[in-house]
N, CA, C and O atoms as a GROMACS GRO file, in nm:
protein
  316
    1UNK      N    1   0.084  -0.117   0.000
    1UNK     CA    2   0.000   0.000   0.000
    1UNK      C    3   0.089   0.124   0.000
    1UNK      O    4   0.182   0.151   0.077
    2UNK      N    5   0.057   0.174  -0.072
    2UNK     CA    6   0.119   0.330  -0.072
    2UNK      C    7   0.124   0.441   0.005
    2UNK      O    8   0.020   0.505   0.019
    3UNK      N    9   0.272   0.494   0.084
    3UNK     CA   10   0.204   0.591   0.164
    3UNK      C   11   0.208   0.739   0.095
    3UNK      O   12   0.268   0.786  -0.002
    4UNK      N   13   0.093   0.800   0.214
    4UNK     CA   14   0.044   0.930   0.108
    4UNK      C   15   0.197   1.021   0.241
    4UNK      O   16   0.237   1.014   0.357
    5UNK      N   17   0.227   1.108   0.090
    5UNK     CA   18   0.335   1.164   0.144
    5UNK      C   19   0.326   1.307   0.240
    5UNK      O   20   0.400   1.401   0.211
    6UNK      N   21   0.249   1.318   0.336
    6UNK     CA   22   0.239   1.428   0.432
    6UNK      C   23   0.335   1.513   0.464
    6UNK      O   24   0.441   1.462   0.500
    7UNK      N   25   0.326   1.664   0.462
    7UNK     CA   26   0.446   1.743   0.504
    7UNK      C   27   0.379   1.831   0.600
    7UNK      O   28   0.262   1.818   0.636
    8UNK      N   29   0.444   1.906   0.632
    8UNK     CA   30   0.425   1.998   0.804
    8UNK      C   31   0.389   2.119   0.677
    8UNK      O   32   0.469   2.132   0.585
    9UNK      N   33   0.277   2.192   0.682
    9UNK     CA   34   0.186   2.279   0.614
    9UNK      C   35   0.132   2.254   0.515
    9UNK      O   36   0.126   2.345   0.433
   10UNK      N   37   0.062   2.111   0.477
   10UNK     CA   38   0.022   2.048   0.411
   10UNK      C   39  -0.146   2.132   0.417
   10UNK      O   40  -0.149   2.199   0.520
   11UNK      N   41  -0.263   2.143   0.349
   11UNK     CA   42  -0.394   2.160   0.356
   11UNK      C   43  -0.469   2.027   0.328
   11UNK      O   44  -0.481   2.016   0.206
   12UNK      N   45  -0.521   1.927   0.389
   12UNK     CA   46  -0.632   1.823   0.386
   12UNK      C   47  -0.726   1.875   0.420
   12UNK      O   48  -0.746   1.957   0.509
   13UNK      N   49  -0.835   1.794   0.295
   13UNK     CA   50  -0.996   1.786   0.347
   13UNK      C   51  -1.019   1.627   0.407
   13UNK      O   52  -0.981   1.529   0.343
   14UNK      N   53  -1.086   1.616   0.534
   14UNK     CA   54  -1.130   1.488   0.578
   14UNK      C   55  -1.268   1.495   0.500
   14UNK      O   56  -1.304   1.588   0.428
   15UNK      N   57  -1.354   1.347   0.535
   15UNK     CA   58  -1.422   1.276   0.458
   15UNK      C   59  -1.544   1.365   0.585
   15UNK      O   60  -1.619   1.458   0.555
   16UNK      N   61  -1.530   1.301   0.723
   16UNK     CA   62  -1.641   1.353   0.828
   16UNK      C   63  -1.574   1.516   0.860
   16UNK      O   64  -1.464   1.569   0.850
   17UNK      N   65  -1.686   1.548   0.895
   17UNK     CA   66  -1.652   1.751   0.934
   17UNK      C   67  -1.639   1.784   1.066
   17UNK      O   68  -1.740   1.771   1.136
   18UNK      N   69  -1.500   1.840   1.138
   18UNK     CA   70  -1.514   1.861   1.263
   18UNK      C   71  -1.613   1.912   1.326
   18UNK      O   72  -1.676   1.980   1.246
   19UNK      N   73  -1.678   1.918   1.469
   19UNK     CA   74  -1.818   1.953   1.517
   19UNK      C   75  -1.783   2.106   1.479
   19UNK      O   76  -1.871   2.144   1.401
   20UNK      N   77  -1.709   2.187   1.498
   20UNK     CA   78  -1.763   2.288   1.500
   20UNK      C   79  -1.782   2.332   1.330
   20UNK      O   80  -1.766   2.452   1.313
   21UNK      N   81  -1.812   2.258   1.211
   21UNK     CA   82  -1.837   2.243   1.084
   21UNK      C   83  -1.697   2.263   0.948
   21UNK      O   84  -1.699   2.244   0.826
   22UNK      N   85  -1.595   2.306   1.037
   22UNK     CA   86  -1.494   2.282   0.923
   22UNK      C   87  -1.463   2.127   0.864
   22UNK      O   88  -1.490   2.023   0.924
   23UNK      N   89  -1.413   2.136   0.760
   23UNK     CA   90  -1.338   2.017   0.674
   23UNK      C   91  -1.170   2.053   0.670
   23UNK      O   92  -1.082   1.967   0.669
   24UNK      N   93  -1.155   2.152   0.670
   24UNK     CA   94  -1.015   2.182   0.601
   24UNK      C   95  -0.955   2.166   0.739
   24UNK      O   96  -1.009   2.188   0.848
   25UNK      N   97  -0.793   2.111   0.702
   25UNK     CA   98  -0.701   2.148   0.804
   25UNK      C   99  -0.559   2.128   0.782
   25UNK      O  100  -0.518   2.086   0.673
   26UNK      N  101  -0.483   2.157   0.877
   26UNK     CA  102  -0.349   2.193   0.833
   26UNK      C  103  -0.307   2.109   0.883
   26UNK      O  104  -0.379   2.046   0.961
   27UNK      N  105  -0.131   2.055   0.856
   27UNK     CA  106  -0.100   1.911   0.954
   27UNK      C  107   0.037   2.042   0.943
   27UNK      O  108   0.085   2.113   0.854
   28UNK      N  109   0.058   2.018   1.092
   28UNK     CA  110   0.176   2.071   1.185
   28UNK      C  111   0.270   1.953   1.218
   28UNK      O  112   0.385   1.973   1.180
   29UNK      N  113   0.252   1.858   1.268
   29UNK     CA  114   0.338   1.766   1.260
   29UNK      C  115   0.307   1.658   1.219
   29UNK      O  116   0.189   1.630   1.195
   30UNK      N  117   0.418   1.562   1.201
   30UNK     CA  118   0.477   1.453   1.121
   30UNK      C  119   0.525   1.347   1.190
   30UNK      O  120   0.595   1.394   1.280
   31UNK      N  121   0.525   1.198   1.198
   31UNK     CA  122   0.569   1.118   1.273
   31UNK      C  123   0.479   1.004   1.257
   31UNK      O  124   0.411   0.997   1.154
   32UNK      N  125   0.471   0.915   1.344
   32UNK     CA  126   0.381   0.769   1.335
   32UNK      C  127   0.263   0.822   1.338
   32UNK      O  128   0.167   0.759   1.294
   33UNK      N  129   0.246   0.976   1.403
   33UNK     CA  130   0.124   0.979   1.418
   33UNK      C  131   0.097   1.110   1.350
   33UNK      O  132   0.206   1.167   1.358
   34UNK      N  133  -0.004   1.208   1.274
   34UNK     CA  134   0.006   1.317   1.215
   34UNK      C  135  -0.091   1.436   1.284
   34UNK      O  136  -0.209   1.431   1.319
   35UNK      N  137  -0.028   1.504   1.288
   35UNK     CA  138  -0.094   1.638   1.412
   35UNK      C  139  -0.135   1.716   1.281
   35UNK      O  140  -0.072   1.735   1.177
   36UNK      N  141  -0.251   1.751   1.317
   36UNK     CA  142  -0.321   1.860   1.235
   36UNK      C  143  -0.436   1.926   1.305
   36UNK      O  144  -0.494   1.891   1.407
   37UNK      N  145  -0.466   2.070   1.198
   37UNK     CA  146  -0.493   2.174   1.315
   37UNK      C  147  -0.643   2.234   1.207
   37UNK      O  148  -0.637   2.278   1.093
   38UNK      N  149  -0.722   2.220   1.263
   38UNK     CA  150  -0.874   2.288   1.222
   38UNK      C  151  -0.837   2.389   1.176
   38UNK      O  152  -0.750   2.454   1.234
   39UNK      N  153  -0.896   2.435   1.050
   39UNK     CA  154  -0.883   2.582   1.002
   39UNK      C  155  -0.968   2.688   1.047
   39UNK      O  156  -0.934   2.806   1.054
   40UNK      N  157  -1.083   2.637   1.079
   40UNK     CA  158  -1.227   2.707   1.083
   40UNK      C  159  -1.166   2.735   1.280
   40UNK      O  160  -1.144   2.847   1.326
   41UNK      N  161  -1.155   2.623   1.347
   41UNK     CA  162  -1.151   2.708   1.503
   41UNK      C  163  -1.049   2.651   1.612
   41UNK      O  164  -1.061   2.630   1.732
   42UNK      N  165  -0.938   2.635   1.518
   42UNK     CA  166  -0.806   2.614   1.556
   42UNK      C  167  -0.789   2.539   1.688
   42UNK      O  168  -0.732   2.589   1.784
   43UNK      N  169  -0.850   2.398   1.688
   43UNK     CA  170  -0.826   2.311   1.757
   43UNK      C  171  -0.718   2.200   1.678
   43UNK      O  172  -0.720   2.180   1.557
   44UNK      N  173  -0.640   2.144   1.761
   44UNK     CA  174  -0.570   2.050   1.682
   44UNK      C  175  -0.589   1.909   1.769
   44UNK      O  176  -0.611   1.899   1.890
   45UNK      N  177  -0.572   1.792   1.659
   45UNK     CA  178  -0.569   1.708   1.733
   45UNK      C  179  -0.441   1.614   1.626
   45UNK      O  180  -0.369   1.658   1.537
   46UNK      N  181  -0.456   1.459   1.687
   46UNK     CA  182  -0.377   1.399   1.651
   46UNK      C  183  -0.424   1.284   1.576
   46UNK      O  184  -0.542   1.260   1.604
   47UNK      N  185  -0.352   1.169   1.452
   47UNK     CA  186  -0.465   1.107   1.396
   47UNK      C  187  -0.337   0.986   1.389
   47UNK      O  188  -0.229   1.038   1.360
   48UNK      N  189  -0.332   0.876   1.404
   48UNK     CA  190  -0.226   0.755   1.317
   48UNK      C  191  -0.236   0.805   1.209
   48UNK      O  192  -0.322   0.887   1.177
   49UNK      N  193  -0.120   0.748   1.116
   49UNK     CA  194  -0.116   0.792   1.007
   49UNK      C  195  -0.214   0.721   0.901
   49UNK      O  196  -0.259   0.780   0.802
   50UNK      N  197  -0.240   0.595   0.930
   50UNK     CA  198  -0.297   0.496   0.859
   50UNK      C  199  -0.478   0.549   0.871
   50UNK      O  200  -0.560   0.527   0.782
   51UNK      N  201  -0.507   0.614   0.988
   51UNK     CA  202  -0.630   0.704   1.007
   51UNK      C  203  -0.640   0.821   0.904
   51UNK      O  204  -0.742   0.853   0.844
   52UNK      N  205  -0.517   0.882   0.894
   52UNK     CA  206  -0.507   1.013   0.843
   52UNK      C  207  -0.502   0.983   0.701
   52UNK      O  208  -0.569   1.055   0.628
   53UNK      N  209  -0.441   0.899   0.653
   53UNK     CA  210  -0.432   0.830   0.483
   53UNK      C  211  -0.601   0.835   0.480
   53UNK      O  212  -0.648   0.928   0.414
   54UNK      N  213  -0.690   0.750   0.541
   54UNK     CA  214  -0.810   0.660   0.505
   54UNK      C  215  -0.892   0.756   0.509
   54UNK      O  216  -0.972   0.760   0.415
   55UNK      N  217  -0.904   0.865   0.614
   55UNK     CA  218  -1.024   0.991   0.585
   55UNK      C  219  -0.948   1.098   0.502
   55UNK      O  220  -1.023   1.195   0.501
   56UNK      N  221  -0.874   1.118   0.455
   56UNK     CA  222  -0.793   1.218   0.360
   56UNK      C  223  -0.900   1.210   0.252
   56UNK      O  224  -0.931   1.096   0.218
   57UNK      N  225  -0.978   1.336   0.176
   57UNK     CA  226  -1.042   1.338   0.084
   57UNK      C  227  -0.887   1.427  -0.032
   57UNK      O  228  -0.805   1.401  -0.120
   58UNK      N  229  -0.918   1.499   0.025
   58UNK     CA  230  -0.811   1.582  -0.083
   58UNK      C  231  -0.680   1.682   0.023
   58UNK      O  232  -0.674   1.717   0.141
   59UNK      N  233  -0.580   1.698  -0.113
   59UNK     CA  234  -0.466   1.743   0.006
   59UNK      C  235  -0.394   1.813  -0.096
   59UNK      O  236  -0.365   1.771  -0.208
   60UNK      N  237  -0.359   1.959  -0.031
   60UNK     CA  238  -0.324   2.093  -0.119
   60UNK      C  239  -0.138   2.105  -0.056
   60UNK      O  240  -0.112   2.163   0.050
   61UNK      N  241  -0.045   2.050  -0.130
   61UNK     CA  242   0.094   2.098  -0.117
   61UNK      C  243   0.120   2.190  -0.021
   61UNK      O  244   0.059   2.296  -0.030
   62UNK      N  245   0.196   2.175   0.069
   62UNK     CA  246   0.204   2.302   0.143
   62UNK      C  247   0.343   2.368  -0.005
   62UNK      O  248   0.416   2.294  -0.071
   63UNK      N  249   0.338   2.493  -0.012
   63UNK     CA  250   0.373   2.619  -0.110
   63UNK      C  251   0.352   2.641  -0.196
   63UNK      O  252   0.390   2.750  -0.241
   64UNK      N  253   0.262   2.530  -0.289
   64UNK     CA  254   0.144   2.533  -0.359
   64UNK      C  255   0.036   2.635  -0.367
   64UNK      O  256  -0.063   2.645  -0.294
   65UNK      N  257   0.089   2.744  -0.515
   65UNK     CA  258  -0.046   2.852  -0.492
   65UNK      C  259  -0.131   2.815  -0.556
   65UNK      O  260  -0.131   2.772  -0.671
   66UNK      N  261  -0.225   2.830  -0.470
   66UNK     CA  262  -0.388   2.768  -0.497
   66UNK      C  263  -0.467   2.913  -0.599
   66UNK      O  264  -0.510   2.920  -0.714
   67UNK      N  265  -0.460   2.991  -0.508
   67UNK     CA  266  -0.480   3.095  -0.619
   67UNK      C  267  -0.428   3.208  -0.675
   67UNK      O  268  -0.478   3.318  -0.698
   68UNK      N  269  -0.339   3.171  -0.689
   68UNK     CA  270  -0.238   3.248  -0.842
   68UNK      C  271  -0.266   3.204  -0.973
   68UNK      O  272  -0.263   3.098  -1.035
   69UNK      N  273  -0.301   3.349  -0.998
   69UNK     CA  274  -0.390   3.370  -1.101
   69UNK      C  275  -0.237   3.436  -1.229
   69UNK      O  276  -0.262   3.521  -1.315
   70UNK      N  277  -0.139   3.395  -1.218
   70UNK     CA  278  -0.004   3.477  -1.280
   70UNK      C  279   0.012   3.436  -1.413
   70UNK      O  280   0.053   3.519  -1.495
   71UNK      N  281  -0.020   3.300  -1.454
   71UNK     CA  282  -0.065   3.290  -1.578
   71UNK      C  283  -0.122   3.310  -1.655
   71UNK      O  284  -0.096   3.281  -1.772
   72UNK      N  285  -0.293   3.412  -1.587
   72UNK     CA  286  -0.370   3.459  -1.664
   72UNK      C  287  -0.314   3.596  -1.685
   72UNK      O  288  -0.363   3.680  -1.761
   73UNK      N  289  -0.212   3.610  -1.617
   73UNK     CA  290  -0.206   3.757  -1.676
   73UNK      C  291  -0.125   3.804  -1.788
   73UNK      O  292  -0.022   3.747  -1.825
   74UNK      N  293  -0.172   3.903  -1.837
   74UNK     CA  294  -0.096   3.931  -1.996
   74UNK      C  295   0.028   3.959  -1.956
   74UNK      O  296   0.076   3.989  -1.847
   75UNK      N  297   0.082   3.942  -2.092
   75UNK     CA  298   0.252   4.015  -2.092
   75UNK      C  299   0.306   4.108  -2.078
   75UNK      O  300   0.247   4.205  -2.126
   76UNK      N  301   0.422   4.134  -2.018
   76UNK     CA  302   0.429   4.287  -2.014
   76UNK      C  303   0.423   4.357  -2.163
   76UNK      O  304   0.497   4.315  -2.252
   77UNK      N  305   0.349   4.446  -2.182
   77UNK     CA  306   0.349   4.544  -2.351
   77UNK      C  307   0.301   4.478  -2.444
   77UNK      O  308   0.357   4.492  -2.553
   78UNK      N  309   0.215   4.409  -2.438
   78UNK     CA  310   0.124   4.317  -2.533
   78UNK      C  311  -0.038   4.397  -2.435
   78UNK      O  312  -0.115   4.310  -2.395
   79UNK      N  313  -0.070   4.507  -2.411
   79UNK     CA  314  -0.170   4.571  -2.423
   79UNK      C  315  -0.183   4.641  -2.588
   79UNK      O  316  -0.280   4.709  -2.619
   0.00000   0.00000   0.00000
């Protein structure tokens, strides 16, 4: 089985939504076990990793710009 490669400022969506209704969260640390931190109301908790693989819906690179838009923009002097 493949492991999913986690880094310390990574963005995951889990599958279930923390109570206070976020999905998104950040993983701060790294190890057997993976610490990650609610976006919506900055609780963190801790998950095995083999937990953290299995509810992982989606997962954003940490330095990965999500929205940079730098490609849409024209060239310089090609107005």
């Amino acid at each position: 089985m493949p492991v999913t490669p986690f880094t310390v400022g990574d963005r995951i969506t889990l599958k279930k939504k923390h109570p206070c209704g976020g999905f998104e969260w950040e993983v701060y640390r790294i190890g057997a076990d993976i610490g990650m931190k609610c976006l919506t109301c900055e609780r963190r908790m801790m998950l095995t990793r083999r937990d953290a693989e299995r509810r992982t819906v989606a997962r954003v690179e940490a330095g990965s710009d999500v929205g940079d838009d730098s490609e849409f923009q024209s060239a310089p002097g090609a107005e």
